[in-house]
DSSP file (Angstrom, degrees, kcal/mol; ACC not computed):
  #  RESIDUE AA STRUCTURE BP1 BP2  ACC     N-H-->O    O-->H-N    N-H-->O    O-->H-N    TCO  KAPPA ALPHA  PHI   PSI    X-CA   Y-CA   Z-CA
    1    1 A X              0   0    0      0, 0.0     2,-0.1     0, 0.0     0, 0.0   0.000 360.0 360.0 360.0 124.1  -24.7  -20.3  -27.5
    2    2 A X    >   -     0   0    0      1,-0.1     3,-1.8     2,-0.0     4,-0.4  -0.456 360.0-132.6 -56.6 135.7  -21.0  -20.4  -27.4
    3    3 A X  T 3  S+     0   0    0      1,-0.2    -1,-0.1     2,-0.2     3,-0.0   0.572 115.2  58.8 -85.6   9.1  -19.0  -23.2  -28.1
    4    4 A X  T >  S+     0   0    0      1,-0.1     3,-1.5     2,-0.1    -1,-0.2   0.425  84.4  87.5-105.3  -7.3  -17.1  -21.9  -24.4
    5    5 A X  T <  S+     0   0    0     -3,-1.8    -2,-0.2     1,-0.3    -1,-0.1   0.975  92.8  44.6 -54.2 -52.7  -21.0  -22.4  -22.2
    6    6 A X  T 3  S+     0   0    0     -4,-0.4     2,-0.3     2,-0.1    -1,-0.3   0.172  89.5 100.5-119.4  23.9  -20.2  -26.1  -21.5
    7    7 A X    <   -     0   0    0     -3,-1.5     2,-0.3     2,-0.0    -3,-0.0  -0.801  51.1-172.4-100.4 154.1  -16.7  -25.8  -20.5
    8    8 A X        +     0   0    0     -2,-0.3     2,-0.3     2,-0.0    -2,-0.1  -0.987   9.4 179.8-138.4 141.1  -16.1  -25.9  -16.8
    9    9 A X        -     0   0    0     -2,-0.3     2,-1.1    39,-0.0    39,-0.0  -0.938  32.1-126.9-149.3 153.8  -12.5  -25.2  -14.8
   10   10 A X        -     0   0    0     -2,-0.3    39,-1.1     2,-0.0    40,-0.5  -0.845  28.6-160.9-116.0 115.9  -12.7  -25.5  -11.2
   11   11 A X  E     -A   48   0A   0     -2,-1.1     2,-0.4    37,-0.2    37,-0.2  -0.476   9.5-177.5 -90.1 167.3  -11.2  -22.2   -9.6
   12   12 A X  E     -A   47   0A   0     35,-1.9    35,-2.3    -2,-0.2     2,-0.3  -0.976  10.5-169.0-154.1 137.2   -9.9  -21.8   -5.9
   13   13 A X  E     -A   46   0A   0     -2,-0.4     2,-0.4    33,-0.2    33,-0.2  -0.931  11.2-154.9-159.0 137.9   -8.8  -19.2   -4.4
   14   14 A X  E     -A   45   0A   0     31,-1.2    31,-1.0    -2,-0.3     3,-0.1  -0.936  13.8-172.2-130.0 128.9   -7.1  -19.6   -1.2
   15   15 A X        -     0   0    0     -2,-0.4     2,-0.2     1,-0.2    -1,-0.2   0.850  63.6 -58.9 -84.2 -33.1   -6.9  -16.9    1.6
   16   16 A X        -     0   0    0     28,-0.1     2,-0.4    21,-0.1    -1,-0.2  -0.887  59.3-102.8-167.0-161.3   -4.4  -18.8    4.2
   17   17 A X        -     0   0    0     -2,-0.2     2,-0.5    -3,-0.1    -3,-0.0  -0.929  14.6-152.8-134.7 126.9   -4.4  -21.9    6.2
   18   18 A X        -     0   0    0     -2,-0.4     2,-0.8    18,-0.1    18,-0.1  -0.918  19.8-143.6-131.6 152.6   -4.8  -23.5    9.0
   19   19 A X        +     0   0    0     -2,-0.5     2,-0.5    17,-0.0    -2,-0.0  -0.730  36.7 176.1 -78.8  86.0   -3.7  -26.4   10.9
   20   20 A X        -     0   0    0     -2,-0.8     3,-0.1    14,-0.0    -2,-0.0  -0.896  34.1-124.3-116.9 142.1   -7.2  -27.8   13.2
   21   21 A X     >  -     0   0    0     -2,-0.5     4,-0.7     1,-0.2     5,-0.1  -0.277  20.7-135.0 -41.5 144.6   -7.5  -31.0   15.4
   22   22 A X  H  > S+     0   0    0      2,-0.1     4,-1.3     3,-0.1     5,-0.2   0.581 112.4  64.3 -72.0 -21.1  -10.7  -32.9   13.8
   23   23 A X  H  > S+     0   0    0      1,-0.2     4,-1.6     2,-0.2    -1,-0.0   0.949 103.2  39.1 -55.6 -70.5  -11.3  -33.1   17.6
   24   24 A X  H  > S+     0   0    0      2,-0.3     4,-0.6     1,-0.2     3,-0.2   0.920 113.8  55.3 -35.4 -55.3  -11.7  -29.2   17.9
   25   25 A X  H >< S+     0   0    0     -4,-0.7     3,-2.7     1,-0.3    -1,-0.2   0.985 108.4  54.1 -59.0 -61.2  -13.8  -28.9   14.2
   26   26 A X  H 3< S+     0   0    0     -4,-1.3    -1,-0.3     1,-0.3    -2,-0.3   0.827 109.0  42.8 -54.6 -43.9  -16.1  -31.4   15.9
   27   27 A X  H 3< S+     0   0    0     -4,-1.6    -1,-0.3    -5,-0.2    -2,-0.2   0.290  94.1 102.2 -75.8 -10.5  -16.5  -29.1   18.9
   28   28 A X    <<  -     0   0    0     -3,-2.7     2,-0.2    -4,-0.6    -3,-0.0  -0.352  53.5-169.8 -99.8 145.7  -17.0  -26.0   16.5
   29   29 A X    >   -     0   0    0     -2,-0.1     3,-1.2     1,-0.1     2,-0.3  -0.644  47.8 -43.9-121.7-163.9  -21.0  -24.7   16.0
   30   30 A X  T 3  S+     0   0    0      1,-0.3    -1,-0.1    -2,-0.2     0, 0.0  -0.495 128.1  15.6 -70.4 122.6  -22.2  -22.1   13.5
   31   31 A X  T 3  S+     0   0    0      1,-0.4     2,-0.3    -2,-0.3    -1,-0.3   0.765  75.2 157.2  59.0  59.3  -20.1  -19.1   13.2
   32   32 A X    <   -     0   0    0     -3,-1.2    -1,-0.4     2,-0.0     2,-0.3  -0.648  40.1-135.1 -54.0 136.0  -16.8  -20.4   15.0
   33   33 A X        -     0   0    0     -2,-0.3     2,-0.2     2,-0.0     0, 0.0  -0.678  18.2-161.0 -91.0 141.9  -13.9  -18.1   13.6
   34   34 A X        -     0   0    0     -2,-0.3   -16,-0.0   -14,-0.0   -14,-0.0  -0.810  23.0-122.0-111.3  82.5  -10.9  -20.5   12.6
   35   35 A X        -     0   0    0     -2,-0.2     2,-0.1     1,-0.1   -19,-0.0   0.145  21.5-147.2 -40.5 143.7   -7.7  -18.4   12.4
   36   36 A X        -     0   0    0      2,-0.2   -18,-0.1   -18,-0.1    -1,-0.1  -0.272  18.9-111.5-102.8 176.7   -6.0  -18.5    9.3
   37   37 A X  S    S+     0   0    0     -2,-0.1     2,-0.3     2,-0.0    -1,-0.1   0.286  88.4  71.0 -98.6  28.4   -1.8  -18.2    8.8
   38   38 A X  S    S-     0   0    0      4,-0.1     2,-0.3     2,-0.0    -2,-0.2  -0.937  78.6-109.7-144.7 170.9   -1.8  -15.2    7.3
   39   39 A X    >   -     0   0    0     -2,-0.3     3,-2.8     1,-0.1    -2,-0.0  -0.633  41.9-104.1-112.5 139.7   -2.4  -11.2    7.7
   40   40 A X  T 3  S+     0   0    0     -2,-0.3    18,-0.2     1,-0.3    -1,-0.1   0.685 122.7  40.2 -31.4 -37.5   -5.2   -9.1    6.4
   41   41 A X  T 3  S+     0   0    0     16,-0.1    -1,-0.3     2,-0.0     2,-0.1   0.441  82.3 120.1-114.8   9.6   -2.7   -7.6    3.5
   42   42 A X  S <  S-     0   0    0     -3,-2.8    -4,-0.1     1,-0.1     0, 0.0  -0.413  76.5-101.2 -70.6 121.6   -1.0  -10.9    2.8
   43   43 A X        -     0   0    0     -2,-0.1     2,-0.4    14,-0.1    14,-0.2  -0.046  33.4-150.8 -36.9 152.8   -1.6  -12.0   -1.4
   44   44 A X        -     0   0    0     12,-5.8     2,-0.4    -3,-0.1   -29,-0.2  -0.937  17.7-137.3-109.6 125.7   -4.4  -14.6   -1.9
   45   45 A X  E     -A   14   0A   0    -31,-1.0   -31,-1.2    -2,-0.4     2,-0.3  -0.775   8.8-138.8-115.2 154.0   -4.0  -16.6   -4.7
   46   46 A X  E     -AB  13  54A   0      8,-0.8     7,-3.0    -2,-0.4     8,-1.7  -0.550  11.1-171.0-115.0 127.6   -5.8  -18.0   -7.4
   47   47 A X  E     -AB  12  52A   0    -35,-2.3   -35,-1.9    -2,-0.3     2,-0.4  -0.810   8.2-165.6-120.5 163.3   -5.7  -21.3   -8.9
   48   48 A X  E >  S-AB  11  51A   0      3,-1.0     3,-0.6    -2,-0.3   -37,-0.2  -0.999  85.4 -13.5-136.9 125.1   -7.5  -22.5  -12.1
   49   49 A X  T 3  S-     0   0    0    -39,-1.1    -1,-0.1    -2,-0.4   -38,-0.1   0.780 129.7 -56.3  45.6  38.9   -7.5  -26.6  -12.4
   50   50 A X  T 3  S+     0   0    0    -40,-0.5     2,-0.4     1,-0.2    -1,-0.3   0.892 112.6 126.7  69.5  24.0   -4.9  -26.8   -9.6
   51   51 A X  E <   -B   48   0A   0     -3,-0.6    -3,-1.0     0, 0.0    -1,-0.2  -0.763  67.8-128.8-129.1 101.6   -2.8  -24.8  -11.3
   52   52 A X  E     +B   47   0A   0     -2,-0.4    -5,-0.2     1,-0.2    25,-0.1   0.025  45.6 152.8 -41.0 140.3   -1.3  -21.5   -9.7
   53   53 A X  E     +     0   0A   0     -7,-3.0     2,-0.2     1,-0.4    -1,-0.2   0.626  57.5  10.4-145.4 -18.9   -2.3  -18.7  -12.6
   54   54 A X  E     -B   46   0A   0     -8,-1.7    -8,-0.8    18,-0.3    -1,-0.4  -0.985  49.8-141.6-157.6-178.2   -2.6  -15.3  -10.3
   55   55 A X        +     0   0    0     16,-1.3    15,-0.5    -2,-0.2     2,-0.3  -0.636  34.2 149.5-118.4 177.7   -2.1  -13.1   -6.8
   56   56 A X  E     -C   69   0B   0     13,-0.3   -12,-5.8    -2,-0.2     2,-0.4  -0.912  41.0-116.9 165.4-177.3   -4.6  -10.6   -5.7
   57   57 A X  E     -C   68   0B   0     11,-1.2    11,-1.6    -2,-0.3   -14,-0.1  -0.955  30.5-119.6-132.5 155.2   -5.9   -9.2   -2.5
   58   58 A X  E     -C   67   0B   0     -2,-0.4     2,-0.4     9,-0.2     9,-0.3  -0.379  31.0-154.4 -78.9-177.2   -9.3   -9.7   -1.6
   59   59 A X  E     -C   66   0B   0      7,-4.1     7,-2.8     2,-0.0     2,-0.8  -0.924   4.2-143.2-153.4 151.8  -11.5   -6.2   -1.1
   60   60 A X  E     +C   65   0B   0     -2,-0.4     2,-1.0     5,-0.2     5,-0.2  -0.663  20.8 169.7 -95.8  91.7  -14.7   -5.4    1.0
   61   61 A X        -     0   0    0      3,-1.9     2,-0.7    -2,-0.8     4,-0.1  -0.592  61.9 -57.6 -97.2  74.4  -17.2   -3.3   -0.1
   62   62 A X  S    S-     0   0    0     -2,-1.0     0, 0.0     1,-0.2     0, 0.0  -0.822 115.1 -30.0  79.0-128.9  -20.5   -3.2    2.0
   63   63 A X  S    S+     0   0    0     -2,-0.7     2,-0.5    -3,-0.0    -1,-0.2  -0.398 122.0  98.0-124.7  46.9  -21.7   -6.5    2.0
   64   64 A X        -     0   0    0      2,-0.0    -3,-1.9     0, 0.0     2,-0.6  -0.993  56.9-157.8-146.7 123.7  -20.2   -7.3   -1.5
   65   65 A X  E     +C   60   0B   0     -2,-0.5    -5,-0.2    -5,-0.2     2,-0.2  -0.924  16.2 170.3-127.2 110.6  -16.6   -9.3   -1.6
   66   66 A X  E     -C   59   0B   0     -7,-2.8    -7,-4.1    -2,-0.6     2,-0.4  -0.739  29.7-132.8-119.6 170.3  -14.3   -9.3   -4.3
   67   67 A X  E     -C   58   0B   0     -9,-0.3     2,-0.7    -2,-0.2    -9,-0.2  -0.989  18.1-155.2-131.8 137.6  -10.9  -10.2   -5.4
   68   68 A X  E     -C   57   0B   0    -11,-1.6   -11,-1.2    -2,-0.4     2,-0.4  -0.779  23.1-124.4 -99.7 107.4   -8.2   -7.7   -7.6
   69   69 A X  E     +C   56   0B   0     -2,-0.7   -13,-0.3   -13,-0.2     3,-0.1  -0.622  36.8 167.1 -59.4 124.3   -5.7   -9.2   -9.5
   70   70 A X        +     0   0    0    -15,-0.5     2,-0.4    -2,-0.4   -14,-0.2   0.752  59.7   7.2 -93.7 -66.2   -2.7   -8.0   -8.7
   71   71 A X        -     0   0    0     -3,-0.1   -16,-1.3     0, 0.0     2,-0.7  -0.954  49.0-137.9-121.4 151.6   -0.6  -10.4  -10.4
   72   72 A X        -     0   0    0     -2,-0.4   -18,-0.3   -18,-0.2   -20,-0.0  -0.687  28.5-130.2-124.1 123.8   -0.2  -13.2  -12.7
   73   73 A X        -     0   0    0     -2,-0.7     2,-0.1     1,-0.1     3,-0.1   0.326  31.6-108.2 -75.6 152.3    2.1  -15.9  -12.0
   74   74 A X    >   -     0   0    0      1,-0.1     3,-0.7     3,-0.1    -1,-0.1  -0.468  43.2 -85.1 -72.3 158.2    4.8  -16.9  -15.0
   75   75 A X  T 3  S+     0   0    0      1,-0.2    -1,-0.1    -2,-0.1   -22,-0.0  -0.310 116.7  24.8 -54.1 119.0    4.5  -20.1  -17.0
   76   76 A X  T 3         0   0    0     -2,-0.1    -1,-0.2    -3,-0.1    -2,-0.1   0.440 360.0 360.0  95.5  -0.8    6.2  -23.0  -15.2
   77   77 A X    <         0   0    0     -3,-0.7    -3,-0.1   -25,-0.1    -2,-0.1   0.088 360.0 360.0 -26.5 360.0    5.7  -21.5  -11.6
């Protein structure tokens, strides 16, 4: 066992955003779409403890979803 098993970081990786009423979310069922503020080739980026650390874009393979680093943000960012 490695002395790095029990460490834990909470990643996020956030594709866009959106602005919804809670009125509207309450009105929303199972598999309501919520448009996001961004475009299909627009970075996503990935944070590690709340801390931006890279870009990437997501990609879709079959039923299989990954994300490519693209970049990784400078120190103090």
């Amino acid at each position: 066992m490695s002395a790095l098993d029990d460490i834990t970081v909470d990643l996020t990786i956030v594709l866009g955003f959106a602005d919804v009423p809670i009125r509207q979310m309450l009105k929303m069922g199972r598999g309501s779409m919520i448009p996001l503020n961004c475009g299909h080739d627009d970075p996503t980026v990935v944070y590690v403890n709340d801390q931006l650390i890279a870009e990437g874009k997501i990609v879709v393979e079959g039923d299989r979803m990954s994300l490519e680093v693209t970049g990784v943000a400078q120190k103090g960012r």
